[in-house]
N, C-alpha and C positions, 0 to 999 in steps of 0.2 A: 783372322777375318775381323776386319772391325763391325761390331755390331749395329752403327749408327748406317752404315752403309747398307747392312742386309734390310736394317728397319726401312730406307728407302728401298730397295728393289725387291724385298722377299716380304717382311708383314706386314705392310700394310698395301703392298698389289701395285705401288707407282713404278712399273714400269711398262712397255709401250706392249700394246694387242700383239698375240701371236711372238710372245716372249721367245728368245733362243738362250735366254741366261740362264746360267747356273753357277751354286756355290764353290768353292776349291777353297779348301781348309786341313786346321789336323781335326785331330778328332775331340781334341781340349775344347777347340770353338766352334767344332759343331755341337758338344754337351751345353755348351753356354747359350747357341743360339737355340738349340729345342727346350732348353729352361727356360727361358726369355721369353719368346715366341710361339711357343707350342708346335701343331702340327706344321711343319713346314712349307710353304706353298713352291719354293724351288729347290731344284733335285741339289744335293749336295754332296761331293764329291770328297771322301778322303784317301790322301794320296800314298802309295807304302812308302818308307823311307829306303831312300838311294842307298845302294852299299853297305846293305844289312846282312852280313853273313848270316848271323844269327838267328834273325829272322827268316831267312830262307831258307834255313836248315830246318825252324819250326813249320814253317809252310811244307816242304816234302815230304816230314815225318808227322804229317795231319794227313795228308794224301797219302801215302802209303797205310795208315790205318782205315780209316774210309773205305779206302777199295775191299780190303782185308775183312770188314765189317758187312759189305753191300753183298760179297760171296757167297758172307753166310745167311744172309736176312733171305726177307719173302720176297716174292717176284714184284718186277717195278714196273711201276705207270710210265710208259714210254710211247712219245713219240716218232714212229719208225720213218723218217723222211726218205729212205732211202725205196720205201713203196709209194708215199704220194706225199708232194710238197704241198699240196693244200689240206693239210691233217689238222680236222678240230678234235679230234679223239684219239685219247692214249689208248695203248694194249696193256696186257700184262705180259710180262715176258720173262722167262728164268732168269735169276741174279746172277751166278755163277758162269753160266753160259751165257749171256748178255754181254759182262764185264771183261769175260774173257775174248770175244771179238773186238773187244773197244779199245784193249790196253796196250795194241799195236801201232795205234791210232790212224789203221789202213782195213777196217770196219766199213759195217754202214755205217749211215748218217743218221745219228738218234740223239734226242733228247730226254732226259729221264727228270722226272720228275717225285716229289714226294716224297724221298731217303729220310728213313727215321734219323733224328740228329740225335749225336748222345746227348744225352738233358743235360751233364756237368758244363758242356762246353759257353765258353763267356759271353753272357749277355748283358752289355753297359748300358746300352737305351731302354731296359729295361727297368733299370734302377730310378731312373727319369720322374718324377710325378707328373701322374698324365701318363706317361707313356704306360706306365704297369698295370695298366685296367682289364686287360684279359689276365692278367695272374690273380687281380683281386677277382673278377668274377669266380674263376673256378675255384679260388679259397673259401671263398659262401657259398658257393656249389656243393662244397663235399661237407660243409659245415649242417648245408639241406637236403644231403643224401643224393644229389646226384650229379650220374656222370658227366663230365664235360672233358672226357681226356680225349674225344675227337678232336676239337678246338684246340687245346694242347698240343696237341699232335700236327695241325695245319700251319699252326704259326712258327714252327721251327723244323726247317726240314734244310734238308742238304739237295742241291741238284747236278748234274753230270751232263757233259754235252761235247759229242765227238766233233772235231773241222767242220766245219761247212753247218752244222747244223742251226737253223735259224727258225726262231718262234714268229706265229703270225702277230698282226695287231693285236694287242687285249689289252685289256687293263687287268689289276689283280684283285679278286674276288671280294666282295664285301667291304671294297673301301677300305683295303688295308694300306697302309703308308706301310713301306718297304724297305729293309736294309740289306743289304746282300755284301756278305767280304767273300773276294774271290781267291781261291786258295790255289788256283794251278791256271794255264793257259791265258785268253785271250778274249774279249769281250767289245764287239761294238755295240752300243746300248743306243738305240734310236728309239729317240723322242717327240713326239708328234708337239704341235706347238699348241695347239687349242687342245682344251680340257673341257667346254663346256657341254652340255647335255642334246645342244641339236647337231653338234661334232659326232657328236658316238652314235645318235638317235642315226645320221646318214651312214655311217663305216655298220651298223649294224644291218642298217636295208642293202649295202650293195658291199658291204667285203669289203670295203676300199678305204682307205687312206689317202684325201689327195691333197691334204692342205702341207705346210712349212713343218720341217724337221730338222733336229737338227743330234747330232750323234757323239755320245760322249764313249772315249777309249778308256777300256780298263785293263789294268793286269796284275798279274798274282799281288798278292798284299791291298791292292785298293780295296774300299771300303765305297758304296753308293748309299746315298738316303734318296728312295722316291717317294714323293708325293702322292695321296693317296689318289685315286680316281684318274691317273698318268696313262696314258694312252703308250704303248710303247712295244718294237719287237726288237728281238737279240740276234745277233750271229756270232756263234762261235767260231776262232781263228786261227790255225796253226795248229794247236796242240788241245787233246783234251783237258774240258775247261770244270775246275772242281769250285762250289760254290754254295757258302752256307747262306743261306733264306731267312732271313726274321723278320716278323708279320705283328703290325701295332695297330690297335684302336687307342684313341684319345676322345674323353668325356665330350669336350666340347663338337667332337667327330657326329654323334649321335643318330642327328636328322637326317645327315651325310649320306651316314650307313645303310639308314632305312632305304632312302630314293635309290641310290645305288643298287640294295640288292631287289625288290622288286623289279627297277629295271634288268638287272641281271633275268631274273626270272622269266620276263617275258623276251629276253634278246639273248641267248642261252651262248652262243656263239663270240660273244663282245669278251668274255673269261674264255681261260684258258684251265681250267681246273674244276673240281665237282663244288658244290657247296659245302659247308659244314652242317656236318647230319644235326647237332645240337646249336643250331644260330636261335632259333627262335628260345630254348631257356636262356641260353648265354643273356639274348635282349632283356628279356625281365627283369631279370637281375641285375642287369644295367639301369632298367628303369626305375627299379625299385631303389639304388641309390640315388637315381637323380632325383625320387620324391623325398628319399632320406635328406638331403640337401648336401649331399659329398661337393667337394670341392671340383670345378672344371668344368660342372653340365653347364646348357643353356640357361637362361632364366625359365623357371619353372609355370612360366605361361609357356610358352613352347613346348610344353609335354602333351598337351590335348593333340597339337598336328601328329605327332609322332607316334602318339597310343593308333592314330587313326592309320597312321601310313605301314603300324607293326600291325594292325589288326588287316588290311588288305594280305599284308603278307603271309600271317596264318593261313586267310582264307586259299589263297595260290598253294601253298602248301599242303593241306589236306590232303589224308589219303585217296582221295579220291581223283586226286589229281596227279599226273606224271611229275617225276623229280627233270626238272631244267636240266641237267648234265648228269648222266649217271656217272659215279664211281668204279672204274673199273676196277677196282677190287673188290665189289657188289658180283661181279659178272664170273671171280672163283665157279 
């Protein structure tokens, strides 16, 4: 991917209203355009390599542990579409007996969500500057005594998804930029063309999606980068579809994050997932390096808007107030 080409159609935003573009690269020059460029403004697509025995042998025997793993773990946050296609809320449902209706792939129709990842498994956008800001958070978290291994736990997760099943509109929670490599089946990833705020403010009053989209195919071995605050639903295709989840904040993300999850908060329906129980310490210590002067944040006049938009958001959050999406692992 030539860089001078992404710099017109991806950083600096010169391409036409209601974009359909997107990146197609290895993964060499997707590292060099999120080093370059920071967070990404269009989705970027890495592609597996053609006629990779090898590779596909690593792919099967990553899925055959996964399932082997999901057996033994806790019950999963699932989607059961096979009771109602208009489902904003997971169940919990046995792992063992879940997995084992699914792995005929002549089940119902569910989506799961949430799968602990093993922590060993590779993470390269993470190594990124910029992109490692939720690892540095929770390294001054524990350095302050507290926990932040929910957060931990939301940003790397595995998800599983029988034929047919297809997620509604969302975006993904808190303004996270997203990578997702898919390890088994078939993925249409439809993306909605507008991202701006009175786009979402309408699909949040009426459900709907009615503006330009356009649908990128995946399959095992590809690798996706979304953009943060992406409008977008999935349908899984043919065969059960195995998929690791990685979840980024970027400094310069900040303001982003705030407006995003407020509005989350009052549009509970726009995500498709619970919040993170520790967003509000994670913030501070976000903000407490952007006062330190780390490398990334805004200019440090733009902290005052920010304290004010984290400060609305405590106040939504107090106990005294309903949690916006419960946790179905709350409901144990």
């Amino acid at each position: 991917m030539d860089l001078k080409l992404y710099e017109c159609f991806g950083a600096r935003g010169k391409w036409e209203e209601d974009s359909d573009k997107f990146v197609v690269c290895s993964r060499d020059a997707a590292r060099e355009i999120l080093q370059n460029y920071g967070p990404p403004l269009l989705p970027i697509l890495i592609l597996s390599i053609p006629n990779d025995e090898v590779g596909r042998r690593q792919l099967e025997r990553y899925c055959r542990e996964l399932i082997r793993r999901i057996k033994q773990g806790p019950p999963l946050h699932v989607f059961y579409y096979s009771k109602a296609a208009n489902n904003h809320n997971p169940e919990l449902m046995p792992a063992e007996q879940t997995m084992q209706q699914c792995e005929g792939g002549k089940g119902p129709v569910l989506n799961i969500l949430n799968i602990p990842m093993d922590p060993l498994e590779e993470d390269w956008m993470s190594e990124l500057e910029g992109f490692n800001l939720v690892p540095k958070i929770c390294e001054e978290a524990k350095e302050r005594g507290i926990d932040l291994s929910s957060l931990l736990a939301a940003i790397k997760v595995n998800l599983f998804a029988t034929p047919a099943a297809m997620s509604l509109d969302h975006i993904d929670k808190h303004r996270f930029i997203t990578r997702l490599k898919l390890w088994s089946g078939y993925k249409f990833w439809n993306v909605a063309c507008k991202r701006d705020r009175k786009t979402l403010e309408e699909v949040a009053k009426s459900g709907e999606y009615s503006g330009k989209r356009f649908t990128i195919f995946l399959e095992a071995g590809c690798e996706l980068i979304q953009p943060s605050g992406t409008l977008h639903s999935v349908l899984s295709h043919e065969e059960n579809a195995i998929t690791s989840c990685f979840m980024y904040w970027h400094p310069s993300m900040i303001q982003d994050i705030l407006d995003q999850t407020l509005f989350e908060i009052h549009n509970p329906d726009i995500t498709n997932d619970a919040h993170v129980s520790c967003f509000v310490q994670a913030i501070e210590i976000a903000l407490d390096f952007w006062e330190d002067g780390e490398p990334g944040f805004p200019d440090i006049k733009e902290k005052r808007k920010a304290e004010e938009t984290f400060q609305m958001i405590k106040e939504e959050l107090s106990p005294g107030k309903a949690c916006p999406r419960p946790n179905p692992g709350a409901q144990a």
